[in-house]
N, C-alpha and C positions, 0 to 999 in steps of 0.2 A: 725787320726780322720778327717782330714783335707783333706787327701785323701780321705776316705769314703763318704766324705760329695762333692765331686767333683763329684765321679761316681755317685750317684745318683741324684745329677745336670743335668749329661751328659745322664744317663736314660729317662730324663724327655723331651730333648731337642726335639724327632720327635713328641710328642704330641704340645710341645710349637710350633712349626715351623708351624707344622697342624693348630693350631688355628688362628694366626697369616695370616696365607695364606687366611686361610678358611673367614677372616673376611676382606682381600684386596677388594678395589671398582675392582679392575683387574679384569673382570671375566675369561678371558686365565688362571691367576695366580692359580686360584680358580679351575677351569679344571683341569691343570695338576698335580696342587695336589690330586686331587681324583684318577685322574691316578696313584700316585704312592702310593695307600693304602698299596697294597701288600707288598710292600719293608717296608713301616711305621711299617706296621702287624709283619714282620720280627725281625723288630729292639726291639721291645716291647718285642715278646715274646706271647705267647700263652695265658698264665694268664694274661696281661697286655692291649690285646688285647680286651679280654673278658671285663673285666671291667674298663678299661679306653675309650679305642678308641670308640667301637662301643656303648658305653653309651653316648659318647662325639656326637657321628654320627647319635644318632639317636634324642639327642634334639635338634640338629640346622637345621635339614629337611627346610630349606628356604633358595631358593637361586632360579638363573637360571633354567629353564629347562636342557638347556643343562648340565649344573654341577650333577644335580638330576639324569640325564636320566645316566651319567658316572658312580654315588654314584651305580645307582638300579642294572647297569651290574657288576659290580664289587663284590660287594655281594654275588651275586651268585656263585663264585667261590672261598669264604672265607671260608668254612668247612673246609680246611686243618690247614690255619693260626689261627683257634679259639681252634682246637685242637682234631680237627677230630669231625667225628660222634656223637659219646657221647655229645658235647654241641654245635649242628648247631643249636640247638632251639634259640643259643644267637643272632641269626641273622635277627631273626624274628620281633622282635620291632622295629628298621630301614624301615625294607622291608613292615610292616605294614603301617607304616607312606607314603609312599611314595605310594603305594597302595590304599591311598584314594585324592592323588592330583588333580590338575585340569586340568595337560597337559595330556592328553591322552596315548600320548609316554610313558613316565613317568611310567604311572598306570602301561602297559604291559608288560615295561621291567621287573617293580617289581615283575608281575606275572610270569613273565617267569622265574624269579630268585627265586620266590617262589617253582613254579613248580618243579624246576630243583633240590631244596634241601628236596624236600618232602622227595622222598624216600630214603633218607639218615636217616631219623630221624628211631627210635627204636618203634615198636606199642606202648611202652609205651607213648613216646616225642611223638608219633602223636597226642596220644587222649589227652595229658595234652596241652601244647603245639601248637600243630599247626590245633587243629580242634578248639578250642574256638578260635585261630585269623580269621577262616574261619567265622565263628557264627559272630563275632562282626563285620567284614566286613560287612556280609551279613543283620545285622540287622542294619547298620550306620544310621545315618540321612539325608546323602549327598550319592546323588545318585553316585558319583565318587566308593566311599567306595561300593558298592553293586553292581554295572558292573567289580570292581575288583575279588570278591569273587566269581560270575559265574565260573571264568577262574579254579578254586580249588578244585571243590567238585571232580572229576574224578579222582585229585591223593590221594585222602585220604581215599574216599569211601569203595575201597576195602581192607583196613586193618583196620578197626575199626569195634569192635561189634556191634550186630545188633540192639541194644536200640540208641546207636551213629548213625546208617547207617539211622534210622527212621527217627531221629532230621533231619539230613541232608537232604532227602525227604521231610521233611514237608517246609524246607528254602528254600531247591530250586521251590517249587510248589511257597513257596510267590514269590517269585523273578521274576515267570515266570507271577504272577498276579500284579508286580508291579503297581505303580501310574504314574511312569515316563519312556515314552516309552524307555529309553537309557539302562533302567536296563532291560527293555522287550528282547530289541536288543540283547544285553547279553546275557541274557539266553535260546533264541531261537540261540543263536550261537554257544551255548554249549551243547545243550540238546542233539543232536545226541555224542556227546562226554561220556555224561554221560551216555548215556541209554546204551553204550558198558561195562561199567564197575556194571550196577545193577542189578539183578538177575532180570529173565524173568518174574515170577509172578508178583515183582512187577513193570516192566518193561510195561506190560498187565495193573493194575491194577492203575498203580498212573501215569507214563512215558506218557505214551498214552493221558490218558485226558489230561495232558498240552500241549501235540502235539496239540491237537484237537482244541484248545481253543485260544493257540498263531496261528492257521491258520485262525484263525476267527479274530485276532485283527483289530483295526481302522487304525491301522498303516503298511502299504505296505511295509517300510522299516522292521516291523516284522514278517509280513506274506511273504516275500521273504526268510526271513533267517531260515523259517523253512521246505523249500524244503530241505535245507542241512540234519535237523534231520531226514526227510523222508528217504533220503535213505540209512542212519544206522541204521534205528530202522527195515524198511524194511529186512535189509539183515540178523538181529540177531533173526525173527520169522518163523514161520512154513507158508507153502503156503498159508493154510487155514485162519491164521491170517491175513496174509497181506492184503487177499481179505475181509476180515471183519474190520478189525482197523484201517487200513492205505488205502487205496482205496480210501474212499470217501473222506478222506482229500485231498488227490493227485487229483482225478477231481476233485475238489471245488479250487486245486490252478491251474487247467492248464485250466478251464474259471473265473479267477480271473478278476476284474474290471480294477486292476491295471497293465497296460503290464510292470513294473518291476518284479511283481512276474512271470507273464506267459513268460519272458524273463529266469530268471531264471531256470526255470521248462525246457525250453529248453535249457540251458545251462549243465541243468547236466541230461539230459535224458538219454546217453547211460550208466552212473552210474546206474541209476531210471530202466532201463531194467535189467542191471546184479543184481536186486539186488532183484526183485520180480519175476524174471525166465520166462522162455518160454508159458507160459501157458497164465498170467498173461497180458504177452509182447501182444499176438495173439490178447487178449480179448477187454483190454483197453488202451494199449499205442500205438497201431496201431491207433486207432480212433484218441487218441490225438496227434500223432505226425502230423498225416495231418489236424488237427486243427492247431497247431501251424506252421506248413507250411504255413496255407493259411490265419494267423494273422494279422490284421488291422495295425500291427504296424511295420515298417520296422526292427526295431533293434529283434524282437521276431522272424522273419520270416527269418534274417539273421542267428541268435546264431541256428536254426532249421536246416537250410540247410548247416551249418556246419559239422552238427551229420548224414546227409542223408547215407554216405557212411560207418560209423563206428554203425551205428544202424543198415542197412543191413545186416551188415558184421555177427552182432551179432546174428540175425535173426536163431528160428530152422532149420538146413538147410533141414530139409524134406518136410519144408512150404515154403521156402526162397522166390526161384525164383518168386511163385503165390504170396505172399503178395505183393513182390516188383511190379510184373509186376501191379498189379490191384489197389491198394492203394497207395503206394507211388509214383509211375513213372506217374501217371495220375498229383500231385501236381509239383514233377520236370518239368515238360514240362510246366506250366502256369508260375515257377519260374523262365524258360532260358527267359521267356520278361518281366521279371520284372520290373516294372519301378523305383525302388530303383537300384542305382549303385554296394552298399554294399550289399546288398542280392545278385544280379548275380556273384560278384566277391563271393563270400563265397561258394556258388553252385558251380563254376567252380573251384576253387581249391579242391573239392572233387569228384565232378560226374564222372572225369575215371574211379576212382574206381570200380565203376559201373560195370565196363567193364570187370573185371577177375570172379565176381560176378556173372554176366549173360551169361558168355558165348557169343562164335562167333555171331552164328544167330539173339541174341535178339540184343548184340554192333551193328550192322549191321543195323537190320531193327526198330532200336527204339533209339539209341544210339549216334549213327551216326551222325541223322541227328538235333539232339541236341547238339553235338559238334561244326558242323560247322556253327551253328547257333552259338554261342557263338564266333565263333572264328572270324566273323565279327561282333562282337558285337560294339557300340560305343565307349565302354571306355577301356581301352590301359589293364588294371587290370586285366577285365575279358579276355579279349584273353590270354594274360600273362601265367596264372592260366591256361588255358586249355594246353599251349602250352607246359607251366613246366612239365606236367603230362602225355606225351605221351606216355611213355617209359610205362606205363601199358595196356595200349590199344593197339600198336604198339605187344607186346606180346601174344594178343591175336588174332587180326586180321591182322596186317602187316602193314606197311606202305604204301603202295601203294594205298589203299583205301582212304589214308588223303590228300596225295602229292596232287591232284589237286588243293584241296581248302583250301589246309594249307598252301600252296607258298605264295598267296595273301599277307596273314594276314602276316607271317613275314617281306616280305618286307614294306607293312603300318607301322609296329611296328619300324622297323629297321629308318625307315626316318621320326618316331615322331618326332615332334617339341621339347618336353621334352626329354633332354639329358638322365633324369635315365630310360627311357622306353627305348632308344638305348640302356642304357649301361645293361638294364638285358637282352634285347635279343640277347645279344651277349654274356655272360653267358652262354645262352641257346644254342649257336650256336655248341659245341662240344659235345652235348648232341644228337642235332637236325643231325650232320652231321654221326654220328652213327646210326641211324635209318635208316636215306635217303642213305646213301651209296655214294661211290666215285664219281660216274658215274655221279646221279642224286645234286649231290653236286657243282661238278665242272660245271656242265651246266646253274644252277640257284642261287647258292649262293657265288661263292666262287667272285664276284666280287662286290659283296656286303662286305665282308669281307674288299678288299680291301681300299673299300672307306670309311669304318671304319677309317683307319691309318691315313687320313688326315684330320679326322674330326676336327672341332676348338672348341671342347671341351676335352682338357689334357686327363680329366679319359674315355672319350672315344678310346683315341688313346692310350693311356696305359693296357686298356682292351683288345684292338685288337691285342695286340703283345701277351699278355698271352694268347688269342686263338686262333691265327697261331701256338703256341707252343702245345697246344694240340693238332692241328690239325695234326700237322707234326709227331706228336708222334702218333694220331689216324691211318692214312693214308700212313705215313713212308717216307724215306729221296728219295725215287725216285720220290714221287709227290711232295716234298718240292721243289727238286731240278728243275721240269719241268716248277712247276704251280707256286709254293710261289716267290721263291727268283729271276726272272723274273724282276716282280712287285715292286719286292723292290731295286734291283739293278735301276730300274727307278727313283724310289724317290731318289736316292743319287743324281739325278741332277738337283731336280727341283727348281725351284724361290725361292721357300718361307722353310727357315733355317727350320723351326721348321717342315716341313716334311724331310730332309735331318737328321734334330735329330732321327725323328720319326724311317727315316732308323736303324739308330745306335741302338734302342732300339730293334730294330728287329731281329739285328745279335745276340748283347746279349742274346734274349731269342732262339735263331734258334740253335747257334752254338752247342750246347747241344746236340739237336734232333734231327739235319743232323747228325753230327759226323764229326770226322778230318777232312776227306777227301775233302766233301765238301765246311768245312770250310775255308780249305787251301787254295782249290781251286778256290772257286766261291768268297765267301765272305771277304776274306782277301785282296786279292787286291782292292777291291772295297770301304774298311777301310782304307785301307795308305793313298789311294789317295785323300780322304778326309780329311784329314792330312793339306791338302793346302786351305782348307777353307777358305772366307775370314772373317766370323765369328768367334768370338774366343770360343763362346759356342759349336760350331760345334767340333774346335777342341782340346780343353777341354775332349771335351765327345769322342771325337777316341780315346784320350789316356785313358780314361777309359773303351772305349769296348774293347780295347788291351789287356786290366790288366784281365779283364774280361772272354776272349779267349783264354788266355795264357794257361790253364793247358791244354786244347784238340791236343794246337800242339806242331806238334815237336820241337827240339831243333835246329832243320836245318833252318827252316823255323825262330825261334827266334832271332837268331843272324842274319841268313841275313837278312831280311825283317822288322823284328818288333821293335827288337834293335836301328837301327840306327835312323830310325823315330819318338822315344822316344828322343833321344839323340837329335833331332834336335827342336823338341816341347821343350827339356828341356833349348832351350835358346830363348823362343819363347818372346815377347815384352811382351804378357799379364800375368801379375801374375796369375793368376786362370790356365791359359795354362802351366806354368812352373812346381805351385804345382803339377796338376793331371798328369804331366807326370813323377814328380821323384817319385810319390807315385807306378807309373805303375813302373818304372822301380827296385823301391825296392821291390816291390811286387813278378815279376817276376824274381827276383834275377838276375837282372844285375848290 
């Protein structure tokens, strides 16, 4: 008896510990309890779970956010431990709870864990179940509760009969008529979600008017979010609809009062074209994308000329070229002098595009000379942007047409004041020296390069070495050997340590993409001797470019040359000199 009465003592003990925990001022205590539900769920048992834990779980809903936001992820992965499918509906009174709270978080985690066990539930368990917790969300008092219930109707919708599918139409139409713009917000966030899941008639006949009417709201923050339903309600109708239903909504939000909605509208334009087709595109979103080009407002006429090159693109191509040439290339051209920095840089990072688009002659006589207009543009961004993006242009008409007046602008770029404008043009530079070619490389840039390596900012001179390595690999070990390592045999002897390291970091990445030979030859001796440093960082780091070079050479070259020079750093005065030289020498297996 006495045993009997122990085991279920020790039964009871993860619920006792749970409570216990759950009620610590600790709030970490409190966290990684919830963290370990699943393993609790385990110990319980599947019945025990059901009606102890998550009864236990769902009356003390008060605590931390973060404890809550733990509780609502969690949840969502308990169907197994309540005992499968058959009773995930157990989990829905917790998840309810937490679904009408105040943190925001909170709310959407539960929806998301709602979400995520809908379609686990039986059409029975839907409609008993989990469409009256949609209902009671939906009708709450506290607007929390009813921007929860927006997020629901799309997984229930389509497996419930159609007197249930009604109700749920008539809840969503209130919600869309809320009192309180947050629940408006809501459901203008979900309306293109839902309108995918409800049959076209009534899609046409009930969907539509609340499109209509949320594009008319007081509130900007809800007339923005229903650009999104636009263009899935757009893309599930017939052409003739869109131009009747949806149209006049879409202009009324792309001369909206508010540039957040007309910001929007240009934010998902090239959606808004694939989604009302070509015909559509010619008629009315040609007119409006060169409205929202030519928009009062910087951030509207940037998120615009983002889309310039992937709207193009999309363009019928039997119209292409003449829309572009004639409506849109007339607002690009007033966009390259923009006087917002952010609009010319957003333009320049897409206008090459242009260029595979139009073809040689238009790139040439229209294209051109708005490149190199950009490419002495004032701000370091917009040149950048054109500069990244040659490699499309370059394919169409060649480099040779850019070279005179693209040299400028890299060098400007190259000797910016601001170290990360050097360090992306030099990024660029193995991109830039594929294009321009050996010839025209080593005459105008390759000593630009050089002066990279002793720049007095580290990730400049750390960049410069990984693109002498591309370079060498671009170009190959006979102009490494002619033009690169020259240059760098220099810096092994100059004043200041930290280009002498700079050297070493150079052989590092060189040795690789010369190969042995030149390594052995040119570069190795140039390493030992450095060896004698009077800097101990100096030589520290020989015995690490040693350790480094070691697998490219031979073993002749190891033992005479590399070995002993190890062997002699390994009784060097400075500790930091001793470590990296026995670490080279066990590395290298001597």
């Amino acid at each position: 008896m006495a045993a009997s009465e122990s085991t279920t003592d020790d039964s009871l003990y993860p619920i006792a510990v749970l409570i216990d925990e759950l009620k610590n001022d600790d709030v970490q205590l409190r966290l990684n309890s919830i963290k370990k539900l699943s393993t609790i769920a385990l110990a319980l048992g599947v019945e025990r779970t059901r009606s102890e834990l998550i009864h236990f779980l769902t009356e003390t809903i008060y605590d931390e956010d973060e404890v809550l936001l733990g509780l609502a992820e969690q949840l969502g992965n308990f169907t197994p431990l309540v005992g499968g499918p058959e009773y995930v509906y157990c989990l829905l009174p917790p998840l309810e709870s937490l679904a009408t709270v105040e943190e925001t978080v909170v709310r959407d985690k539960a929806v998301e864990s709602l979400r995520a066990i809908a379609d686990q539930h039986s059409p029975a368990d839907l409609e008993t179940h989990f469409v009256p917790l949609v209902m009671r969300l939906a009708s709450g008092d506290w607007f929390t509760s009813r921007t929860s219930a927006c997020g629901l109707f799309s997984v229930c919708y389509p497996r419930v009969i159609p007197s249930v599918k009604a109700e749920l139409r008539g809840l969503f139409r209130q919600l869309c008529q809320d009192d309180t713009p947050m629940a408006r917000r809501a459901a203008a966030s979900k309306l293109g979600e839902f309108a995918k899941v409800v049959e076209v008639e009534y899609l046409k006949t009930e969907l539509i008017p609340m499109f209509v009417n949320l594009a008319q709201d007081e509130q900007d923050s809800v007339r923005l979010l229903d650009v999104d339903a636009c263009v899935s309600i757009a893309s599930l109708l017939q052409q003739e609809d869109v131009e009747q239903l949806v149209m006049p909504t879409l202009r009324q939000c792309v001369e909206d009062k508010s540039w957040r909605v007309r910001y929007m509208v240009a934010d998902k334009f090239t959606e808004l074209q694939e989604a009302v087709g070509p015909e559509i595109t010619k008629t009315d979103l040609v007119p409006a994308f060169q409205s929202l080009l030519k928009d009062c407002e910087a951030e509207v006429r940037a998120a615009a000329a983002h889309k310039v090159k992937d709207f193009c693109q999309n363009l019928d191509p039997y119209q292409q070229e003449t829309i572009i040439m004639t409506s849109i290339l007339p607002c690009v051209k007033e966009l390259v002098s923009d006087a917002n920095q952010h609009v010319k840089s957003a333009l320049a990072s897409v206008i090459m595009g242009l260029s595979p688009i139009l073809g040689k002659d238009n790139t040439v006589e229209h294209l051109l000379p708005l490149f190199l207009s950009q490419l002495k543009d004032e701000f370091p961004d917009v040149r950048l942007n054109i500069i990244s993006n040659l490699d499309c242009v370059n394919e169409v008409i060649g480099i040779q047409q850019l070279s005179q007046s693209l040299l400028p602008a890299i060098v400007e770029l190259a000797e910016d004041n601001k170290w990360r404008v050097r360090l992306a043009i030099i990024e660029y530079m193995p991109l830039l020296a594929g294009q321009l070619g050996v010839e025209f490389f080593d005459e105008k840039l390759n000593s630009l390069c050089m002066t990279w390596l002793v720049d007095h900012v580290y990730a400049i001179r750390e960049a410069a070495t990984l693109t002498l390595k591309k370079l060498v690999e671009k170009f190959g070990s006979d102009w490494a050997q002619n033009t690169v390592i020259p240059k760098v045999l220099v810096m092994s002897r100059h004043h200041n340590y930290l280009n002498r390291l700079t050297c070493l970091f150079c052989v590092n990445v060189l040795a690789e993409a010369c190969g042995p030979e030149i390594t052995a030859k040119v570069m190795l001796p140039m390493v030992l001797n450095m060896a004698n440093d009077n800097v101990a960082n100096v030589r520290f780091n020989v015995a690490k470019t040693l350790q480094k070079i070691a697998p490219i050479l031979d073993q002749s070259s190891l033992q005479v040359q590399v070995k002993p020079v190890l062997d002699r750093l390994n009784g060097d005065a400075d500790e930091d000199v001793k470590f990296f030289a026995s670490e080279a020498i066990a590395g290298i297996g001597g």
